[in-house]
C-alpha positions, 0 to 999 in steps of 0.5 A: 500500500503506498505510503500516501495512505496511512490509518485515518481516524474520522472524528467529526460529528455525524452530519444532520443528515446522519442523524436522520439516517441512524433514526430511519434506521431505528424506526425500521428495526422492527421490521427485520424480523420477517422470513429470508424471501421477505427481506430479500425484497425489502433490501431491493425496495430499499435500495430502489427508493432512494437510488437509481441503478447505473445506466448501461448496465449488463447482466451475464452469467458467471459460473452457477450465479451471475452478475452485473457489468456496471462498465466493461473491461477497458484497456488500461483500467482497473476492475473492481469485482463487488461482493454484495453484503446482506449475511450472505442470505439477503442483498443482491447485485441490485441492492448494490448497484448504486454504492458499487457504481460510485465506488467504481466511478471514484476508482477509475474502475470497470465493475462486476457485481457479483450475484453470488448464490445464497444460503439457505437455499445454497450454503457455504461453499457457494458464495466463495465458489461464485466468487472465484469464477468471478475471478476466472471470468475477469482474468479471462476477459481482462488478463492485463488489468489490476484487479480489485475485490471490494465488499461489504458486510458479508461481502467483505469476508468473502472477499477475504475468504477468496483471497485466502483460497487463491493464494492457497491454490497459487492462483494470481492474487488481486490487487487490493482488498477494499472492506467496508464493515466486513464480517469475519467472525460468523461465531459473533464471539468478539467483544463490541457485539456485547459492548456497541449492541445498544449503539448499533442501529442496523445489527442485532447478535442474534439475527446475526447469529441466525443467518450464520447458521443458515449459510454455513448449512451445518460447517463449523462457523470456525471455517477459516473460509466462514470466518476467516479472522481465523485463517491464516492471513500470511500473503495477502493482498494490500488491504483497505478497511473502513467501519464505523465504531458504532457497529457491533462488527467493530471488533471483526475488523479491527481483528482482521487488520490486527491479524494480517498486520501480525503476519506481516501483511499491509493493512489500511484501517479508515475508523469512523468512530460515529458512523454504524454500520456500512454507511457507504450504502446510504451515500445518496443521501448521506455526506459521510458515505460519499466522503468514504468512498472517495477515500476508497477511491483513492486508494484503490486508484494508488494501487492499481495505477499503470499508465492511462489508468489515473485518467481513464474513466475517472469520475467526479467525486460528488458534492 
């Protein structure tokens, strides 16, 4: 990671808008309680109500699952491969357009989004089977590109989860990880759910703890590839981490960070004390979430730059 970018520490006070986000949220938490079919839907509505998808955007097949190109593949330009969060139950690539969308513009970036399969209908291993096809069709299509793995929640440990495996496989390792409150922990063990569960306006321990069951389909939630705080976190990739300190998932990366950072690897973390819980996700009305992506941007720009990548397809950071 270049030197450019060291930890950063967002101290300032949450915005109004901020405010008005965390007590939407409070007043939904209610409403989390329905069956996975359920959820899955009201992710979808969310997502639509308040951001419009990318326009130009590509459906294909990847692997058993599918995905959605944002932009194809340039000479020249990173790719970011997106893996959507959601407990690896819920979410999908159309909850995720927009924040992947704009992390991509902010990057300079071509971008899958990746519809990985879900439990409980497909547990573990087949988000991280999706995952590395992902990979494959990428590599297939733009073998000379950077590649950058970006996720969040959920989506986050699988990112880590599939470097993991690549580097295991000697397979060609992406470029940077990009983590935004990743969950690493599916045993929900560390000690920010006992001591942040009555800041956390958007995660609750036990629904947490019921849709790990659901994806590890009776595995060991320990798996270093379930949980993969606990795997070996030797040779990996430069990795990029934001999370809010008022998330019960705090601890999941600041474990992860500390992890590869113990077995000699570079590890970037962006802590937003104030913020909960991928708050990157409501950036169309949220200053802090635009402010966070641009500064994903700019890492992700540093690393993987080559020549026409600092200029191409470069978007605009908002506001």
């Amino acid at each position: 990671m270049p030197a450019t970018h060291p930890d950063l520490v967002v101290p300032d006070r949450p915005s109004a808008k901020a405010a008005l986000v965390r007590a939407m949220l409070q007043r939904a938490a209610p409403g989390r309680s329905g069956t996975v079919p359920e959820r899955r839907a009201a992710y979808e509505r969310a997502a639509d109500a308040f951001a419009a998808a990318p326009a130009g955007v590509e459906a294909v097949p990847v692997g058993a699952a599918s995905g959605t190109w944002i932009r194809p593949p340039v000479t020249g330009r990173p790719v970011l491969l997106y893996l959507h969060g959601g407990f690896y139950c819920i979410g999908s690539a159309r909850s995720h357009l927009h924040l992947a969308g704009l992390l991509a513009d902010l990057a300079g970036a071509a971008c899958l989004v990746l519809d990985y399969r879900r439990g409980p209908e497909h547990p573990f291993p087949a988000a991280v089977t999706d995952a590395l096809a992902a990979m494959e069709a990428i590599r297939a299509v733009a073998p000379l590109s950077p590649v950058v793995i970006a996720g969040d929640s959920a989506g986050g440990g699988l990112a880590v989860s599939v470097a993991t495996r690549l580097r295991d496989d000697g397979a060609r390792a992406p470029d940077l990880l990009v983590l935004f409150s990743p969950w690493t922990d599916l045993t929900c063990s560390f000690r920010s759910h006992r001591e942040l569960a009555p800041a956390d306006p958007v995660l609750a321990t036990e629904d947490l703890l019921e849709m790990a069951a659901r994806y590890a389909g009776g595995v060991d939630p320990r798996h270093p590839e379930i949980s993969p705080v606990f795997a070996d976190l030797a040779g990996l990739p430069p990795v990029l981490v934001q999370v809010g300190g008022q998330e019960v998932l705090l601890d999941d990366a600041l474990m992860l960070v500390e992890g590869i950072r113990t077995a000699g690897g570079d590890a970037v973390l962006h802590h937003w004390p104030h913020m909960f819980h991928v708050w990157q996700w409501y950036h169309p009305i949220l200053p802090e979430g635009v402010r966070a992506l641009h500064d994903a941007g700019q890492v992700i720009r540093a690393v993987t730059a080559v020549p026409g990548a600092a200029t191409a397809g470069a978007g605009t950071p908002p506001g």
